[in-house]
Backbone as a printed PyTorch tensor [residue, N CA C, xyz], in Angstrom:
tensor([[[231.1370, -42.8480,  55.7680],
         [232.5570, -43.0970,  55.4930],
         [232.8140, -44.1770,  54.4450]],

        [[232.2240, -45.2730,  54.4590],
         [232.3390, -46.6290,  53.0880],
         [231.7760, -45.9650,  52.0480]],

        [[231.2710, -44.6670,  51.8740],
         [230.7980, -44.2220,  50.2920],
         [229.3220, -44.1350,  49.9430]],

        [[228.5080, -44.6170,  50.9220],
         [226.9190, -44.5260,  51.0980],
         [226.2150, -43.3670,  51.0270]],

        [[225.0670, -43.3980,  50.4750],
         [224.2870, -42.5350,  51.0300],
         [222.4820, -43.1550,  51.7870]],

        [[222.5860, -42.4180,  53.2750],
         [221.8280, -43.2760,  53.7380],
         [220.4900, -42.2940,  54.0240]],

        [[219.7120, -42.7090,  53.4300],
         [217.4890, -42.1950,  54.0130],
         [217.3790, -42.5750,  54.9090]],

        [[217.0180, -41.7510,  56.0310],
         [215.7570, -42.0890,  56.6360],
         [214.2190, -41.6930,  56.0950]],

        [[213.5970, -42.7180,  56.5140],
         [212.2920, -42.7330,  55.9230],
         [210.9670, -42.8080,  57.0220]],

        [[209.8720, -41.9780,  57.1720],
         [208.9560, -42.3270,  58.4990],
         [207.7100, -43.2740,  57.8160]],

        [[206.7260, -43.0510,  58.4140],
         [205.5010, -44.2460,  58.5610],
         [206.1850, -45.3810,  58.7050]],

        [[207.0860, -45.9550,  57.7940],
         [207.5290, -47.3380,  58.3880],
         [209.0230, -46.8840,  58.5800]],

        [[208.8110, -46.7600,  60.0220],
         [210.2470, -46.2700,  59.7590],
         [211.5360, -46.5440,  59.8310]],

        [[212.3780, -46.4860,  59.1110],
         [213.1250, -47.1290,  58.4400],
         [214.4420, -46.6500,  57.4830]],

        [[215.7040, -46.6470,  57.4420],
         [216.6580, -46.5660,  56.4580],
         [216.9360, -46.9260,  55.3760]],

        [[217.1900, -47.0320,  54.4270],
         [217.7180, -47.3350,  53.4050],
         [218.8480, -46.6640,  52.7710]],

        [[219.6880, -47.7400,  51.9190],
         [221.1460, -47.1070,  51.4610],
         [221.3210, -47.5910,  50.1960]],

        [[221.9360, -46.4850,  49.7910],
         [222.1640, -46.6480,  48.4950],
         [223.6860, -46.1560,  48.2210]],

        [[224.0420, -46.5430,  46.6640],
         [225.8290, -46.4900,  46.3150],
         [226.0940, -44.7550,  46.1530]],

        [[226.8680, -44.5920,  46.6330],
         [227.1540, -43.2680,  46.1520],
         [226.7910, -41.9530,  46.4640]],

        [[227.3970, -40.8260,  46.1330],
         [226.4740, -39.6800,  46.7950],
         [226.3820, -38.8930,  45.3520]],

        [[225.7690, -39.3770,  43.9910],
         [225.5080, -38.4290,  43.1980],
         [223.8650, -39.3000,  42.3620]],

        [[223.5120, -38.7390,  41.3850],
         [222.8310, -39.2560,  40.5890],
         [223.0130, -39.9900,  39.3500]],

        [[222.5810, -41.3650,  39.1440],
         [221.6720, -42.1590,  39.3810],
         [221.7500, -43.0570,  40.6750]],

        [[220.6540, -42.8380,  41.8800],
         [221.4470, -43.8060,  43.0450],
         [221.4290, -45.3220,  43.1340]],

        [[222.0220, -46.1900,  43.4790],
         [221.3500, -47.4030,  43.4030],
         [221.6510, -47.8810,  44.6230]],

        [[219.7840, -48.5300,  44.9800],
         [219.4220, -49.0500,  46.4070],
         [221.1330, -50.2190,  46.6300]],

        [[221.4400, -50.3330,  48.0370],
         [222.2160, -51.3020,  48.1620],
         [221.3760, -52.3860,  49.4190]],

        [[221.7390, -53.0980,  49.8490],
         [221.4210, -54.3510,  51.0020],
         [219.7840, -54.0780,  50.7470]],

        [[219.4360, -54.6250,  52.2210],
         [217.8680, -53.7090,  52.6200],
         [218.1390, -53.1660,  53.7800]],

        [[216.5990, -52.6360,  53.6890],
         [216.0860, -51.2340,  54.5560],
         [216.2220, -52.0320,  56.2370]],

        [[217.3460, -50.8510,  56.6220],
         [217.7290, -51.5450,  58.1460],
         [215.9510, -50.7270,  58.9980]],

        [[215.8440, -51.8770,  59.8850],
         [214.4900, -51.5000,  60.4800],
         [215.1720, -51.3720,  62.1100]],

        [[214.5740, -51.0190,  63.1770],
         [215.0390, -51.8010,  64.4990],
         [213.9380, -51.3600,  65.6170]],

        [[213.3970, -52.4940,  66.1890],
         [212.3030, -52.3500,  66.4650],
         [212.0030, -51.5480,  67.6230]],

        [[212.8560, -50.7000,  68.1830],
         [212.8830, -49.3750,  68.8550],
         [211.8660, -48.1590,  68.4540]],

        [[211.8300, -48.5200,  66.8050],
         [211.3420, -47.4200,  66.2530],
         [209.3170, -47.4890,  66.3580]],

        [[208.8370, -48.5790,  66.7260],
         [207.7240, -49.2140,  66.8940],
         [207.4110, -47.8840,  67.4930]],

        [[207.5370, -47.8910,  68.2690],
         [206.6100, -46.6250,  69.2980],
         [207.1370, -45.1070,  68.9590]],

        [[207.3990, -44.9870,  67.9100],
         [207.4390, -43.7730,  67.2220],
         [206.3000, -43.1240,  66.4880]],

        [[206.0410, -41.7660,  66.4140],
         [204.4720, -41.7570,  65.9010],
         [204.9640, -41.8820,  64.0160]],

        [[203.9170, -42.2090,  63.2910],
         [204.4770, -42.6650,  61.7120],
         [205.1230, -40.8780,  61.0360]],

        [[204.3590, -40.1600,  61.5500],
         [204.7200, -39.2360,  61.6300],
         [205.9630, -37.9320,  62.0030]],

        [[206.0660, -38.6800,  63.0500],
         [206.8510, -38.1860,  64.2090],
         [207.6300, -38.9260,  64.1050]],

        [[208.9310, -39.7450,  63.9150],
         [209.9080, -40.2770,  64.0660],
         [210.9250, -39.7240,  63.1820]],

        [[211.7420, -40.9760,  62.3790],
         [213.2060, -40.8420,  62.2430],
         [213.6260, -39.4500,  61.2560]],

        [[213.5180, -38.3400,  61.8200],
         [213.3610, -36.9870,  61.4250],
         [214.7010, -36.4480,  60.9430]],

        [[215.6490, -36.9780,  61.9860],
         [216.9650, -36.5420,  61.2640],
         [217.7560, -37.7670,  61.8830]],

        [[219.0180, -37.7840,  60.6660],
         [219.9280, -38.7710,  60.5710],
         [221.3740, -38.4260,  60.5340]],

        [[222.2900, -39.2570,  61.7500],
         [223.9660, -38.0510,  61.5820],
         [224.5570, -39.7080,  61.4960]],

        [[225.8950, -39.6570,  60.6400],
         [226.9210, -40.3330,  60.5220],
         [227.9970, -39.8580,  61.1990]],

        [[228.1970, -40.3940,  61.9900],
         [229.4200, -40.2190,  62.9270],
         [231.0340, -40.9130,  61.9450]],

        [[231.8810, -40.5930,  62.3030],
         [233.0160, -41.0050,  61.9070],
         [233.6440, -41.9980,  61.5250]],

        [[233.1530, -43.5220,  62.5010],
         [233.3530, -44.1720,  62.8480],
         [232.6550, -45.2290,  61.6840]],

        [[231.5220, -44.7500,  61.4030],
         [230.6370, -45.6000,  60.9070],
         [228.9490, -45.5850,  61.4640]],

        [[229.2030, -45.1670,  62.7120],
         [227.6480, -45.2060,  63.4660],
         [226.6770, -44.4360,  63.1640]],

        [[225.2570, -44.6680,  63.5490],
         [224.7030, -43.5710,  63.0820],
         [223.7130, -42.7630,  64.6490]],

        [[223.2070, -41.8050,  64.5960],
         [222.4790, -41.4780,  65.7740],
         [221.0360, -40.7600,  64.4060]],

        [[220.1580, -41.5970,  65.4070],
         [218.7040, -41.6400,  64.4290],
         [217.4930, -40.8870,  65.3020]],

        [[216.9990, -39.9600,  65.0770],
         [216.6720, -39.2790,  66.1360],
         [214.9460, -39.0830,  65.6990]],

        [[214.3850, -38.9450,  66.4190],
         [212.9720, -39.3750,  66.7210],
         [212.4520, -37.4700,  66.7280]],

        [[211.4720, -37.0990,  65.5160],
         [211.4330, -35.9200,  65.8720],
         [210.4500, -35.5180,  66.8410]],

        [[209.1820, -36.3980,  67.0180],
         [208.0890, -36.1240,  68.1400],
         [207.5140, -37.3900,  68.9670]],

        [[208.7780, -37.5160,  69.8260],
         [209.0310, -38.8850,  70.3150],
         [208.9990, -38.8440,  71.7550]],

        [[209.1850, -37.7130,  72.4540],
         [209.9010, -37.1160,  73.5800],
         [209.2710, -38.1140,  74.7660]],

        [[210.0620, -38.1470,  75.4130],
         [210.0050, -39.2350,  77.0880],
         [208.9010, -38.4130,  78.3160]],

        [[208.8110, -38.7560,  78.9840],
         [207.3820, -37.9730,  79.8460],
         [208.2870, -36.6840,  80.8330]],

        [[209.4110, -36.5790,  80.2230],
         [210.0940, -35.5350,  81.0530],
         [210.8080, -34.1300,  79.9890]],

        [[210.0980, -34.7860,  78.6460],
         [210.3490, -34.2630,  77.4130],
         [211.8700, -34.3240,  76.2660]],

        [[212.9270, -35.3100,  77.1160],
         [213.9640, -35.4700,  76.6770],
         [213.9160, -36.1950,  74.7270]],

        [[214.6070, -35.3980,  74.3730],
         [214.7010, -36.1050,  72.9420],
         [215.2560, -37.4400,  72.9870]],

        [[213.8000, -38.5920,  72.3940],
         [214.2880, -39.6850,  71.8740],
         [214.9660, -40.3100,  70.6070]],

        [[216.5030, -41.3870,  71.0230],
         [217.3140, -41.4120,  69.3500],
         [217.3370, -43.0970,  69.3730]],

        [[218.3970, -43.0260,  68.5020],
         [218.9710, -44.8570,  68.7030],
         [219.8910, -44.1830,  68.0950]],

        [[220.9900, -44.9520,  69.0220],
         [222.6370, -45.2100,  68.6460],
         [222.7630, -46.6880,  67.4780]],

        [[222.6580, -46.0380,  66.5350],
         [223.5600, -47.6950,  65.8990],
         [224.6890, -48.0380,  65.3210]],

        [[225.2560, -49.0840,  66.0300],
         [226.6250, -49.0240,  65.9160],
         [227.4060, -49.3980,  64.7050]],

        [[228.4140, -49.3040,  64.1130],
         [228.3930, -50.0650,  62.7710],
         [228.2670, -51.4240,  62.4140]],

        [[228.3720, -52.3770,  63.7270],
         [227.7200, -53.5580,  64.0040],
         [226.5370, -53.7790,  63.7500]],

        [[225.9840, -52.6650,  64.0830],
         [224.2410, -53.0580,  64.1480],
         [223.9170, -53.2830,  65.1480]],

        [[224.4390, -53.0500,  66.4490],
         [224.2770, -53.1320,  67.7760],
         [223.8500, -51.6700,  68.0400]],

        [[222.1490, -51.6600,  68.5140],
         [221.5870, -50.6030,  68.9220],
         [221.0960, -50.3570,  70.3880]],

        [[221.0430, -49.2400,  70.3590],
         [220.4400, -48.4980,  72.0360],
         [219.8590, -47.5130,  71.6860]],

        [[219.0930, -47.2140,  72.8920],
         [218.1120, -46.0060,  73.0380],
         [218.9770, -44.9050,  73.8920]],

        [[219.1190, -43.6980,  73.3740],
         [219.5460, -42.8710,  74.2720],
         [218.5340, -41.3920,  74.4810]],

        [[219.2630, -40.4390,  75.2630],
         [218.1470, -39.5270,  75.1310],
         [218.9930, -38.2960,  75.0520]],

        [[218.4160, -37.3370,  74.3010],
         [218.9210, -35.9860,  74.3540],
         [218.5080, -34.9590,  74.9680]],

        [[219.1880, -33.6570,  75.4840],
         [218.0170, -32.8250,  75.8880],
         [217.6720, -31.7320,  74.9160]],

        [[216.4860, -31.4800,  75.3100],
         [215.3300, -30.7930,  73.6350],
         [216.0840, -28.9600,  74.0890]],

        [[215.0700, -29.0600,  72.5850],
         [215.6840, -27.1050,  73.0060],
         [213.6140, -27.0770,  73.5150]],

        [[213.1450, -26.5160,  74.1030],
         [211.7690, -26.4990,  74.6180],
         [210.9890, -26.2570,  73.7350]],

        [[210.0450, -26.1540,  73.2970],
         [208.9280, -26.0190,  72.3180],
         [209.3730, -26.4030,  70.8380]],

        [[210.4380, -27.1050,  70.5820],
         [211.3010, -27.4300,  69.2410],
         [211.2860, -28.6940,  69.0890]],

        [[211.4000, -29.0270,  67.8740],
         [211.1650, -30.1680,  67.5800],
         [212.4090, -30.7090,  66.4350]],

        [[213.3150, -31.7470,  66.6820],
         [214.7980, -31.7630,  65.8880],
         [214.5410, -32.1890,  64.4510]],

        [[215.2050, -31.9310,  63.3730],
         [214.6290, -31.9460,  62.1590],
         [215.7110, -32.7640,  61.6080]],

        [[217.0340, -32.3360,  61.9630],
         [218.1140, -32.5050,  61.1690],
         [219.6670, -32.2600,  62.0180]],

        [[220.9130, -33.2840,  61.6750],
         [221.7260, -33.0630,  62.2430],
         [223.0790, -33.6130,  61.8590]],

        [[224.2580, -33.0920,  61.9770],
         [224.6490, -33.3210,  61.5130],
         [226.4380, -33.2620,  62.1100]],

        [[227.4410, -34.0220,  62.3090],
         [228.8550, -34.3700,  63.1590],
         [229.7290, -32.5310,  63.2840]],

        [[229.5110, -32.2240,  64.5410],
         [230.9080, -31.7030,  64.5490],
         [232.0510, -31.8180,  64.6210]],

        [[232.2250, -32.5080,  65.2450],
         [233.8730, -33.5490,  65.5670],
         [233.1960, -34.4410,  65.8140]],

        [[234.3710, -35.3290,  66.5310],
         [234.4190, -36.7520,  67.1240],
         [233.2620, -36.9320,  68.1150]],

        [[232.9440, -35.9600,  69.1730],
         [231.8260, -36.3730,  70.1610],
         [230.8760, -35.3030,  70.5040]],

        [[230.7630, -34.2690,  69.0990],
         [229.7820, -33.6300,  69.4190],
         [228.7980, -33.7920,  68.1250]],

        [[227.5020, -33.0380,  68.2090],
         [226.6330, -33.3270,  66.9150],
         [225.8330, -31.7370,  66.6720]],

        [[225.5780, -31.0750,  66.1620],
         [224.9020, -30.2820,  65.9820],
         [223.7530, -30.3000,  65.2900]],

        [[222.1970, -29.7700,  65.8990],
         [220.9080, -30.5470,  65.8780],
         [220.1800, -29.3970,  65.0510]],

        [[219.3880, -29.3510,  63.8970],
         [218.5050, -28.2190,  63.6910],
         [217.6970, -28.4430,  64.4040]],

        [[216.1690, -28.0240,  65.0000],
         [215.4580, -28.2540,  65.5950],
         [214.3160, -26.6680,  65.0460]],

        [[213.2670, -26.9780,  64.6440],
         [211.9590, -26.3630,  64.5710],
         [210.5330, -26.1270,  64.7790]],

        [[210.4860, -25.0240,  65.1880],
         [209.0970, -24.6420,  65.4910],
         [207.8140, -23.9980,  64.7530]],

        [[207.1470, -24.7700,  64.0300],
         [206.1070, -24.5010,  63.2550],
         [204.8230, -24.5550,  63.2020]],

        [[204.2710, -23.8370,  64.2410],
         [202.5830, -24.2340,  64.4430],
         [201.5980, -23.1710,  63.4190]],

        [[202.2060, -22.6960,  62.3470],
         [201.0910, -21.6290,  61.7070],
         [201.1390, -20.6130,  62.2120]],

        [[201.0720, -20.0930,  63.5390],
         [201.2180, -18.6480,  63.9880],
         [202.1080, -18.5940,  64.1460]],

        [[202.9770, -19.2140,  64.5210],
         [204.6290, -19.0840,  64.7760],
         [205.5650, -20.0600,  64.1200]],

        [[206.8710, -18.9930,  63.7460],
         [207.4300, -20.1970,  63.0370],
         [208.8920, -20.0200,  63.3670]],

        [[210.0050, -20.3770,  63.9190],
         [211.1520, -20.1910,  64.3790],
         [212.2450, -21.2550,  64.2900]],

        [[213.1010, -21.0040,  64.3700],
         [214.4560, -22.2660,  64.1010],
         [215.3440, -22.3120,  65.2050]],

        [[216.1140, -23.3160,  65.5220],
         [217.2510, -23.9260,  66.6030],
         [218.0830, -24.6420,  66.0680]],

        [[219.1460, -23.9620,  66.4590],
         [220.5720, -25.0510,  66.3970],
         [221.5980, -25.5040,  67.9080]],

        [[221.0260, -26.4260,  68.0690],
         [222.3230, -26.8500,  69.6070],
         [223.5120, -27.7830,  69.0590]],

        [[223.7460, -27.2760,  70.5030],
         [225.3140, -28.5620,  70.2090],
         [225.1780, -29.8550,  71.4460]],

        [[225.1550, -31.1700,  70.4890],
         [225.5260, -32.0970,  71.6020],
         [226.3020, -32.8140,  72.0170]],

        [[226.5610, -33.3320,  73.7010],
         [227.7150, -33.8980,  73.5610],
         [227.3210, -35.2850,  73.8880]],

        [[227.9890, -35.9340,  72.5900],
         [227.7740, -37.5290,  72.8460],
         [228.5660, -38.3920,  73.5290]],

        [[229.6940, -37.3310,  74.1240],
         [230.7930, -38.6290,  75.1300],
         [230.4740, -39.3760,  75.8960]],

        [[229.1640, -38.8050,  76.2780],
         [228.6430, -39.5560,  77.9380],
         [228.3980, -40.5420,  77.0600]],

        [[227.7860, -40.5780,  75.8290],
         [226.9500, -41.8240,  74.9880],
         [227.9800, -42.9750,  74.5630]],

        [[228.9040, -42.2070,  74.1680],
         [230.1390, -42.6250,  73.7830],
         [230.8010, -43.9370,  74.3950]],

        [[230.5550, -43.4420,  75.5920],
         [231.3370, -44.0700,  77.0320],
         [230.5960, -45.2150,  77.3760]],

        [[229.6340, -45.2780,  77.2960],
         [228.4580, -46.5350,  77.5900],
         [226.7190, -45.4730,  78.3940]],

        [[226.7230, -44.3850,  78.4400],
         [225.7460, -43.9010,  79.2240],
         [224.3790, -43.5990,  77.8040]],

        [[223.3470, -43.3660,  78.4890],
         [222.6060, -42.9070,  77.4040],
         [221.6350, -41.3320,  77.6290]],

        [[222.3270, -40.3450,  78.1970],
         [222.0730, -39.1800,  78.1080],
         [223.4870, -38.4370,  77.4760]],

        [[222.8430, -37.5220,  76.6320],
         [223.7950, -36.7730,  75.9020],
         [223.1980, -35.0400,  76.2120]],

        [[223.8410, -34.4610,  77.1830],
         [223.4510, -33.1040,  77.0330],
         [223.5700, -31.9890,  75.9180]],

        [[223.2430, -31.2670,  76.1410],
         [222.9540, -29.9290,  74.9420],
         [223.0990, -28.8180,  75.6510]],

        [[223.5490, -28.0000,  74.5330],
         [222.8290, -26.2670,  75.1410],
         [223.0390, -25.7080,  73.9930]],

        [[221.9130, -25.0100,  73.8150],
         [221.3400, -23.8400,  72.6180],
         [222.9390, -22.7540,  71.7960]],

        [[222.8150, -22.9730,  70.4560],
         [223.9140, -22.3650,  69.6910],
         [223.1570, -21.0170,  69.5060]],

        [[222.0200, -21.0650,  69.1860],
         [221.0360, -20.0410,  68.3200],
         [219.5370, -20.5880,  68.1010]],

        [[219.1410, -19.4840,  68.1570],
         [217.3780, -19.2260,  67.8340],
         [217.0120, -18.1600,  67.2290]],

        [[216.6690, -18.5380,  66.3950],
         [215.4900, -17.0220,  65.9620],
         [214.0690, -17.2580,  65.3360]],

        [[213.3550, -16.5080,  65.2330],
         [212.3720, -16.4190,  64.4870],
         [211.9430, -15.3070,  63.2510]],

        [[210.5450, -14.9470,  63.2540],
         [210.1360, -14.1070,  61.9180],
         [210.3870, -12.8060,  62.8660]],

        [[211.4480, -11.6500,  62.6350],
         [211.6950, -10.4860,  62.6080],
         [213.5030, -10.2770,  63.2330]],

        [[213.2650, -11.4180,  63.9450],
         [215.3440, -11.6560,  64.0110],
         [215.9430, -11.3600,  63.6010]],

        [[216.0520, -11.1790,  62.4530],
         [216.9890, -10.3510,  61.5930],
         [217.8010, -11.7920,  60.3510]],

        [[217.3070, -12.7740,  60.6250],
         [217.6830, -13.7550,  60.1180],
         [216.3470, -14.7140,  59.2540]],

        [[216.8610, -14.7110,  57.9800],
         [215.7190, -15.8180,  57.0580],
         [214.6020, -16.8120,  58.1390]],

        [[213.9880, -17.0250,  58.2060],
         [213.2740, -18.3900,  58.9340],
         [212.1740, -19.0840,  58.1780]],

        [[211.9340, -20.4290,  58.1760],
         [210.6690, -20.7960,  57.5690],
         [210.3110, -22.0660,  58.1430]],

        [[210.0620, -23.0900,  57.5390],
         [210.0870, -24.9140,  57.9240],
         [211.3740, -25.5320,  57.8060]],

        [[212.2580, -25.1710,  58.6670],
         [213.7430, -25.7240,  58.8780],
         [213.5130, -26.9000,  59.0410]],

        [[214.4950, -27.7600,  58.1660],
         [214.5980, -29.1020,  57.9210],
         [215.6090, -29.3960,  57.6680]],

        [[216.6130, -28.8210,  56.9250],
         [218.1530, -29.5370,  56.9670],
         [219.2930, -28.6280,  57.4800]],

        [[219.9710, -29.4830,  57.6710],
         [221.9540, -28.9530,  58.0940],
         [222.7850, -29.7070,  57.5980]],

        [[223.3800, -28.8980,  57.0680],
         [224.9410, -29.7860,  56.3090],
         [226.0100, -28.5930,  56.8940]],

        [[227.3850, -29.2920,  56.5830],
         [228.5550, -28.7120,  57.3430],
         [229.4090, -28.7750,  56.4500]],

        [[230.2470, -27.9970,  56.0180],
         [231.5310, -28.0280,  55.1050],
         [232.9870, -27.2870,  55.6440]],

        [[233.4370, -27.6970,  55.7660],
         [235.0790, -27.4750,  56.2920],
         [236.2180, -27.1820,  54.8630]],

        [[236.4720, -25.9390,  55.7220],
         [237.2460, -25.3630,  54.1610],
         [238.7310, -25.0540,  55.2120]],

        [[239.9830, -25.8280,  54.6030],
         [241.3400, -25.5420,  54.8510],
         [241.0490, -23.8990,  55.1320]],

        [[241.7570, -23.6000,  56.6550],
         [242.8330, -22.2200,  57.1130],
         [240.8430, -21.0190,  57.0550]],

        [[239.8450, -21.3610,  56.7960],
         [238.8130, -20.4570,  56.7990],
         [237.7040, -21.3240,  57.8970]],

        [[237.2110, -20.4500,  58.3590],
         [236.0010, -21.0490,  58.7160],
         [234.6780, -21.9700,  58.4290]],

        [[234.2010, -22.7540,  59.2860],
         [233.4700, -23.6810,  58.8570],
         [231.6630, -23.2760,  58.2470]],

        [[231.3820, -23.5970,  57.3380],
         [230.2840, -23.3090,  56.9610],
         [229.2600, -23.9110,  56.9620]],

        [[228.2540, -23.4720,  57.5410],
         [226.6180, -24.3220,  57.9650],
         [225.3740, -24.0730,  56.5500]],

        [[225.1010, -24.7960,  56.0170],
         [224.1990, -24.6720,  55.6880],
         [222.5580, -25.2120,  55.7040]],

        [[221.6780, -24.4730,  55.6940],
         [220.5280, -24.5180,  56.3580],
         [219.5270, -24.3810,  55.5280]],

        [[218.3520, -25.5360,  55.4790],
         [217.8490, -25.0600,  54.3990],
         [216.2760, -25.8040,  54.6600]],

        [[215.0420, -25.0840,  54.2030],
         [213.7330, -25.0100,  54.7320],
         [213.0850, -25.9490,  53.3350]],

        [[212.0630, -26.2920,  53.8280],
         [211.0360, -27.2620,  52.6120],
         [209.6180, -26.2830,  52.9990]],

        [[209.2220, -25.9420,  51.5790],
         [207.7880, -25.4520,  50.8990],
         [206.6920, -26.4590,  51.2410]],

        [[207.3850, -27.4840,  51.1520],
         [205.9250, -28.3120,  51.3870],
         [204.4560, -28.4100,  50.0030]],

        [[205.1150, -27.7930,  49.4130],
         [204.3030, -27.6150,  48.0760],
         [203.1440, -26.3310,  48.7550]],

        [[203.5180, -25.8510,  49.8050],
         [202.3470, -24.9060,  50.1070],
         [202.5030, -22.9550,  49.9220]],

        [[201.8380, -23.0140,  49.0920],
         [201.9550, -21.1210,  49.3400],
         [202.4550, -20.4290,  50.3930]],

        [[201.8770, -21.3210,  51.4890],
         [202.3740, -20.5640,  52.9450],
         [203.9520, -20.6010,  53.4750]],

        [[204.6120, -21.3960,  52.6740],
         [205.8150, -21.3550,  53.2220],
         [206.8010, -21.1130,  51.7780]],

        [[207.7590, -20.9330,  52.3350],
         [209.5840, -20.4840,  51.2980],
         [210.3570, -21.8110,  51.6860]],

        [[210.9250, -22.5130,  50.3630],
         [211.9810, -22.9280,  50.4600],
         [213.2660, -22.3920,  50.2870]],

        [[214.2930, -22.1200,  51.3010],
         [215.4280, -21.1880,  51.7850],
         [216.2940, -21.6570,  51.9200]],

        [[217.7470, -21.0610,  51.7210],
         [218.8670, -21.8540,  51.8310],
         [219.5700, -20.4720,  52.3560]],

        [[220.1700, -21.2150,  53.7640],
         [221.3150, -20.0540,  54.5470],
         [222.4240, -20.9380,  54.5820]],

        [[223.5880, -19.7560,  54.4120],
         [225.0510, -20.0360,  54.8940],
         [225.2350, -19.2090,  55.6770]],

        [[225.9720, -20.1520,  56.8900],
         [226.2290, -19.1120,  57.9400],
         [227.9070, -19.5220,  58.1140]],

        [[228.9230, -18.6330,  58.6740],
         [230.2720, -19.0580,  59.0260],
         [229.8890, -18.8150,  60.6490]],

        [[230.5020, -20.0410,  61.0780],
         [230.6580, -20.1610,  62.1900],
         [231.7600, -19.6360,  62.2570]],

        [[232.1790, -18.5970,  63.0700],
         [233.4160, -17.8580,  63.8740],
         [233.6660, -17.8930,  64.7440]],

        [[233.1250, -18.5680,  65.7760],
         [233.6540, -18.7100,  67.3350],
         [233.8750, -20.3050,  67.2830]],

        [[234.3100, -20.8810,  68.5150],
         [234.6480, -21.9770,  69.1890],
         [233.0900, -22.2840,  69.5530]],

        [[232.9670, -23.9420,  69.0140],
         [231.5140, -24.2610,  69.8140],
         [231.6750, -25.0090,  70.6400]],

        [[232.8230, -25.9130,  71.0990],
         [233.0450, -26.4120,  72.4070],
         [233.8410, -25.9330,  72.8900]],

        [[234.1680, -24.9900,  73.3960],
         [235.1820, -24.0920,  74.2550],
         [233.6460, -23.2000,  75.1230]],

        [[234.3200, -22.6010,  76.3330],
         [234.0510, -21.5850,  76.9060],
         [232.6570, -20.8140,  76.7110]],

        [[233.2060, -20.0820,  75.3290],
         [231.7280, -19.3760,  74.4530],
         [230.5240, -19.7870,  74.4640]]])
């Protein structure tokens, strides 16, 4: 919302911000650290990053999970006042990317890529409980598919959201090559047409 654009970064893991959201960027303050992130694997951590409305951010740990498998994040507040909260996982998925639906929900990519199999997830979460002072935020599954679904799939890694006046909202989704033969870098638009916190 102040005009930033903010990295997350793993091995040391860590944020950084910079002015603006176009090119040439320039670094601003320093790289917010918080030592939550210590027991993250260098690997496995701050995987995806959402800006909430407000200013806050929810920083989410991609292979972090608690001994009951709940997704590990940190709430940070625009203070800089942080907590640990937990999400619940979509099962064999791992969250990549995410990004505000409204005010107290978040919508999570989440992927599955072991070489023989390769498949994608999108949930919806609700952060009110988090909101409120608690630190579980439930979920439940928007979509899944994999290779013959009828839908693109590869190494899902991002989500962005765009809101267009009187039309539906548009998701876009988009996979990293990795510099490897074995994979496609892909870009889907999907219109969301139903209600995702209602009923449906």
């Amino acid at each position: 919302p102040d005009g930033r654009t903010l990295v997350s970064l793993e091995q040391q893991h860590r944020i950084l911000a910079f002015s603006g959201h176009g090119a040439p960027l320039t670094p601003m303050g320093e790289p917010l650290y918080r030592t939550d992130t210590m027991a993250w694997p260098p690997n496995g951590g701050g995987e995806a990053l959402a800006v909430l409305g407000d200013g806050s951010l929810v920083w989410i740990a991609e292979n972090a999970p608690t001994a009951d498998g709940a997704i590990t994040a940190l709430l940070v507040a625009a203070d800089g006042r942080t907590r640990p909260i937990l999400i619940d996982p979509v099962d064999g998925f791992a969250p990549t990317d995410a990004v505000p639906w409204d005010e107290t929900h978040l919508l999570v990519l989440h992927r599955r890529y072991t070489g023989a199999e390769t498949a994608a997830a999108i949930s919806i979460v609700d952060l009110a409980p988090v909101l409120a002072g608690g630190n579980a935020a439930p979920a439940r599954l928007l979509a899944r598919w994999g290779r013959g679904d009828g839908w693109p799939v590869d190494n899902m890694e991002g989500i962005a959201l765009v809101r267009r006046p009187g039309k539906p909202p548009i998701l876009y989704l988009v996979s990293d090559d990795n510099f490897s033969a074995a994979q496609r870098s892909l870009l889907l638009q999907l219109e969301v047409i139903s209600p995702l916190t209602g009923a449906q």
